[in-house]
C-alpha positions in Angstrom: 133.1 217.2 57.8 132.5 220.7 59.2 129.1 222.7 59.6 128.3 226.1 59.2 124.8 228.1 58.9 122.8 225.7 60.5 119.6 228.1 60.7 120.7 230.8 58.0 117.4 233.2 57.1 114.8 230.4 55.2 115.8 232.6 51.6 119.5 232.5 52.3 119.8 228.6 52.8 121.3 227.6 49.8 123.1 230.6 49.5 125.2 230.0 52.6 127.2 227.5 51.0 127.8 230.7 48.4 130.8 231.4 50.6 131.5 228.3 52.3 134.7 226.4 52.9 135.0 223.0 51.1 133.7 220.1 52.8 131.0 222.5 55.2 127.9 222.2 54.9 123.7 222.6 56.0 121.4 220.1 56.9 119.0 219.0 54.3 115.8 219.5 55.6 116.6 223.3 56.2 118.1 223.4 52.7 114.6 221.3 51.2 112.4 223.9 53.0 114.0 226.5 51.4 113.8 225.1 47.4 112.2 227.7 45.0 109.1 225.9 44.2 107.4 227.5 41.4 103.8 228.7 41.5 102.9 224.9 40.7 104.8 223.6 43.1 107.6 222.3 40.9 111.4 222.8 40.8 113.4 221.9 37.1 115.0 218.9 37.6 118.0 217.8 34.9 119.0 214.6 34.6 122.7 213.9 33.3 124.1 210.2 32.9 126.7 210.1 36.1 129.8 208.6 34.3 129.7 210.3 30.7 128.0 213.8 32.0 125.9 213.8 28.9 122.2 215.7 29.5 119.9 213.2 29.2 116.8 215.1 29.6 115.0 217.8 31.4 111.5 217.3 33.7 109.7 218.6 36.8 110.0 217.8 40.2 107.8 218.2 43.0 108.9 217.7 47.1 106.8 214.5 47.0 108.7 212.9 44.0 112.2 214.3 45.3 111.4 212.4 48.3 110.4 209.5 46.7 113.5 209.6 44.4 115.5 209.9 47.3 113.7 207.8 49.9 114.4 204.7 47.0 117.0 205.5 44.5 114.7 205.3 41.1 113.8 208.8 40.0 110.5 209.9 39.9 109.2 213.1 38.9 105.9 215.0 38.7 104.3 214.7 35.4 102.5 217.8 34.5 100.4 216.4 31.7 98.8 213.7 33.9 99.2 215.0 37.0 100.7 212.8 38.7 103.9 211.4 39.9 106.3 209.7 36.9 108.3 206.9 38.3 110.7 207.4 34.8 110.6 204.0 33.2 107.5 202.6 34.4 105.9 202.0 31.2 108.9 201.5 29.1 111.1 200.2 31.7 113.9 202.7 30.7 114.4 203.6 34.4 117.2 206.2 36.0 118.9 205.8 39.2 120.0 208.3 41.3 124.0 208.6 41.8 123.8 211.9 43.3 121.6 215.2 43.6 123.0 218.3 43.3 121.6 222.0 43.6 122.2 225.1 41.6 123.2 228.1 43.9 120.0 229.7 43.7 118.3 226.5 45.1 115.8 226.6 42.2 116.8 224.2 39.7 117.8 220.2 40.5 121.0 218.5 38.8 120.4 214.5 39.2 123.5 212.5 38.4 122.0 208.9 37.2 122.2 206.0 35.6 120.1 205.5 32.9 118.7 202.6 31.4 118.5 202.3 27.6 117.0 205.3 26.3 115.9 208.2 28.1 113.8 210.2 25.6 110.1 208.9 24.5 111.3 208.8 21.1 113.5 205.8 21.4 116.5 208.3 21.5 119.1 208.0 24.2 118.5 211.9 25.2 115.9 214.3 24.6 118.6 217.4 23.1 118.5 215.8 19.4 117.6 218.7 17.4 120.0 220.6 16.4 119.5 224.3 15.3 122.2 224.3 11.8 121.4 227.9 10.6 118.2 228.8 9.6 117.1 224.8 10.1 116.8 222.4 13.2 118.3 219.3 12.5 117.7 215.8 13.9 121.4 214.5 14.7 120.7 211.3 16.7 119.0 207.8 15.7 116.3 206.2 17.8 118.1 203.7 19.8 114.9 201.7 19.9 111.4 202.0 18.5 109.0 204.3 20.6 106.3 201.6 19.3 108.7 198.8 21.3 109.2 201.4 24.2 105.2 202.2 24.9 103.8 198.3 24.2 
């Protein structure tokens, strides 16, 4: 595999590969130290089931739980209502494992190819995208694959 850019400006990391030849690429750490964090700390992370590409669901990541998620395979994110860091399926045992992480050009927003156990949403639904906007209304248009009472015991 070839290399290119290995110290590229800290802003233009990501962006090297903007122009790059298939197969170059930048070493991660440079490429990690140069993620758009928000003012939290946190970069969007969207998780897609790996062999079906459907969008499961959309949370936050800080570089703690990226590491974590890539240190041992089973996503975890930052939870933003607790506080803390969300090993997904810890409580309801509905867990994601990581196929592959991918990056949006911009280096701010985190795609994570899983695969997902059972549901992914904490409604019992397998993603979290079931309302539907159907002209002037927003319909539900997916069943609960489980009960979020079964999920949470």
């Amino acid at each position: 595999m070839s290399q290119h850019a290995e110290n590229p400006a800290p802003e233009h990391r990501i962006k090297a590969n903007e122009r790059a030849k298939l197969g170059d690429s930048l070493p991660w750490e440079a490429v990690r130290a140069s993620l758009k964090l928000n003012a939290d700390g946190l970069i969007p992370a969207i998780a897609q089931q790996h062999d079906t590409h459907e969008v499961l669901m959309m949370a936050w990541m800080n570089l703690e739980s990226l590491d974590e998620t890539l240190a041992t395979g089973r996503v975890c994110y930052w939870s933003r209502s607790r506080g803390k860091l969300w090993r997904k399926g810890e409580s309801s045992g509905q867990v994601q494992h990581l196929k592959e992480l991918r990056l949006d050009c911009d280096g701010d927003t985190l795609l994570l190819l899983v695969d997902q156990t059972g549901p992914a949403c904490h409604t019992g639904r397998r993603n979290c995208f079931y309302n539907a906007l159907r002209g002037d209304r927003v319909e539900v248009v997916a069943e609960p694959l489980i009960d979020p009472e079964q999920l949470y015991k």
